[in-house]
C-alpha positions as CSV (number, residue, x, y, z in Angstrom):
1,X,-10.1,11.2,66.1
2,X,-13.5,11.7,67.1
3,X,-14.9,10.6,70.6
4,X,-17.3,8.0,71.8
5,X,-20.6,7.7,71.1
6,X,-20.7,8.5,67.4
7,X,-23.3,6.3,66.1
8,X,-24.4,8.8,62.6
9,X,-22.4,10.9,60.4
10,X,-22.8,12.7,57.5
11,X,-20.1,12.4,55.1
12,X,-19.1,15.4,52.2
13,X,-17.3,14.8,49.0
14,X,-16.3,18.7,48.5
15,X,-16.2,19.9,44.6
16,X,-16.1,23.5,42.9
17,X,-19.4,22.5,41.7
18,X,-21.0,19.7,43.5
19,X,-20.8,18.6,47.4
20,X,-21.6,14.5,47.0
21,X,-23.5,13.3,50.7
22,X,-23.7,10.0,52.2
23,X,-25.1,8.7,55.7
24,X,-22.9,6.2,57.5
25,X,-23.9,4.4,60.6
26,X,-21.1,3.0,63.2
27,X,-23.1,0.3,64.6
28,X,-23.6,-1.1,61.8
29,X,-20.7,0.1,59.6
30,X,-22.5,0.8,56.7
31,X,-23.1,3.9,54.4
32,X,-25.2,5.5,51.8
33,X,-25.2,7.9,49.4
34,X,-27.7,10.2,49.3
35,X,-27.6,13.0,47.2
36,X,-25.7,16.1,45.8
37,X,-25.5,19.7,46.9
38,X,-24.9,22.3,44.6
39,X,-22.1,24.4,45.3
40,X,-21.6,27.5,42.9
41,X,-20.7,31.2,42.9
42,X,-22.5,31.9,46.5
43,X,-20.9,28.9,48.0
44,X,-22.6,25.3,49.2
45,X,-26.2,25.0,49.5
46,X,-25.8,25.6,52.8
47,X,-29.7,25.6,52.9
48,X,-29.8,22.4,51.8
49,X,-27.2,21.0,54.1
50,X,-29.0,22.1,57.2
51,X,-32.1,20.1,56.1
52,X,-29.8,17.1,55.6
53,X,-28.9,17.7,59.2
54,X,-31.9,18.0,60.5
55,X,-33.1,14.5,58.5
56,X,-30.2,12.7,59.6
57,X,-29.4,13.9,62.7
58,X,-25.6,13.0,62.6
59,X,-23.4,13.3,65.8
60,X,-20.3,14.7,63.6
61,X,-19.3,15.4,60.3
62,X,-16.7,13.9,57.8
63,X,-15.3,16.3,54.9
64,X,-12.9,14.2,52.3
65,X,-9.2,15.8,52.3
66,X,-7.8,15.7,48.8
67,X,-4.4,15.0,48.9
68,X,-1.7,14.7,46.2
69,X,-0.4,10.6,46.4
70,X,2.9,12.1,48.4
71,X,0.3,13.3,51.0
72,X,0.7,16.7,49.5
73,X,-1.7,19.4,49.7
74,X,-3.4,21.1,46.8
75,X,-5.7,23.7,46.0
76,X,-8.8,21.9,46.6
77,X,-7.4,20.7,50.5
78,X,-7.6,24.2,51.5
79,X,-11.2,24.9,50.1
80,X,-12.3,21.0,51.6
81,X,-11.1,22.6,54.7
82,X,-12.5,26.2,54.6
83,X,-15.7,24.3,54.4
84,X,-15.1,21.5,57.2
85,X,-14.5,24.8,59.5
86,X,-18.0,26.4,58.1
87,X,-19.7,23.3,58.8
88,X,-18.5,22.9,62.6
89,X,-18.9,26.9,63.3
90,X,-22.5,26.7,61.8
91,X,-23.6,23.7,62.8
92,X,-21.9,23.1,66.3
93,X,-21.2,19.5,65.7
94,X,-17.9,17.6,65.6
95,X,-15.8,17.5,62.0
96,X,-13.4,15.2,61.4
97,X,-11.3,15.6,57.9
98,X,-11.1,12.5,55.9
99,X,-8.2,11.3,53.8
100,X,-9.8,11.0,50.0
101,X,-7.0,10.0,47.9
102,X,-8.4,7.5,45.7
103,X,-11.9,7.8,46.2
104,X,-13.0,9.4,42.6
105,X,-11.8,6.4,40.9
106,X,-13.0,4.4,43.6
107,X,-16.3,5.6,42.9
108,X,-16.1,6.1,39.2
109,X,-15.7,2.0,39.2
110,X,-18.1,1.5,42.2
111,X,-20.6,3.5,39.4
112,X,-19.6,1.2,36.8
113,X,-20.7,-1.6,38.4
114,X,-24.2,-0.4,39.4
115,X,-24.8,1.0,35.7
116,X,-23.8,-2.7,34.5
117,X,-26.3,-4.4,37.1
118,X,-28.4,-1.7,36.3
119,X,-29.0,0.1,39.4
120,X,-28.3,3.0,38.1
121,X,-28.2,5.0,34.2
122,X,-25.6,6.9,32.9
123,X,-27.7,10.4,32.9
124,X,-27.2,9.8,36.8
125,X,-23.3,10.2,36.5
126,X,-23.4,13.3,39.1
127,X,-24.3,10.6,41.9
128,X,-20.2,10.0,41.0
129,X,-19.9,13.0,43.9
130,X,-22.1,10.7,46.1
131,X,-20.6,7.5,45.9
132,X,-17.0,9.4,46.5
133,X,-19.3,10.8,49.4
134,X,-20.1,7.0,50.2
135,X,-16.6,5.7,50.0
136,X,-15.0,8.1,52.3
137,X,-17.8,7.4,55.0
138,X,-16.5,3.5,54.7
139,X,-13.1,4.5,54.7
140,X,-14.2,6.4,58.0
141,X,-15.9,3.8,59.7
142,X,-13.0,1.2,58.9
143,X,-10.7,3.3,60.3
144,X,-13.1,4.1,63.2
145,X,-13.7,0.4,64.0
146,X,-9.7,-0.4,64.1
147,X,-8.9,2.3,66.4
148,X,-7.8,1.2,69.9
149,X,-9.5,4.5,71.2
150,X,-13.1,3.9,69.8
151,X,-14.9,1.3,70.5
């Protein structure tokens, strides 16, 4: 668990493709997708991750786990946590894995509901990565908040 004093994170859905980003804030326990970085044959936009960092200024990192529903690892948990370890050797901060077992459907409804109030169109459907991004950070900072050790 990470220490006191974590008021901003950055949270990263990881994909073979995609890498969905969202801000959350522990004071007041809210997050926010905010975009996607591309993630292809030369690895993450790590590029674009370091402006992100700059922008937001987060005091750690969250990287969603994927496990199988028996809390089983799969191929994509060891590339989520290749990258978590890239993240804190380049970037010197804190990272803190994040169990994301049901947040792609979380966010593929959470999606459906802002295309039916119109928030967003269905051409945005890569903000899915986002929004999974977005979920994890809330799982995060409910966790966070419960934790005898945090506060």
């Amino acid at each position: 668990m990470l220490e006191r004093g974590i008021t901003t994170v950055l949270g990263f859905d990881y994909g073979a493709r995609r890498i969905g980003v969202a801000v959350g804030n522990r004071v007041t326990g809210s997050a926010r997708a905010l975009e996607i970085v591309g993630n292809g044959a030369n690895g993450p936009d790590f590029a674009r991750i370091a402006a992100l960092l700059r922008e937001w200024r987060p005091d750690a990192l969250l990287v969603g786990l994927p496990l199988t529903l028996d809390s089983g690892e799969q191929t994509n948990s060891q590339n989520a946590r290749a990258f978590a370890e890239v993240l804190r050797e380049r970037h010197a901060l804190p990272v803190e894995l994040v169990d994301e077992r049901l947040s792609s459907r979380a966010a593929a409804e959470r999606f459906a509901e802002r295309r039916a109030s119109g928030s967003v169109r269905r051409k945005h459907a890569a903000a899915l990565d986002a929004i999974a991004a977005e979920i994890i950070v809330e799982q995060w900072l409910r966790e966070y908040a419960t934790s005898p050790t945090n506060g």
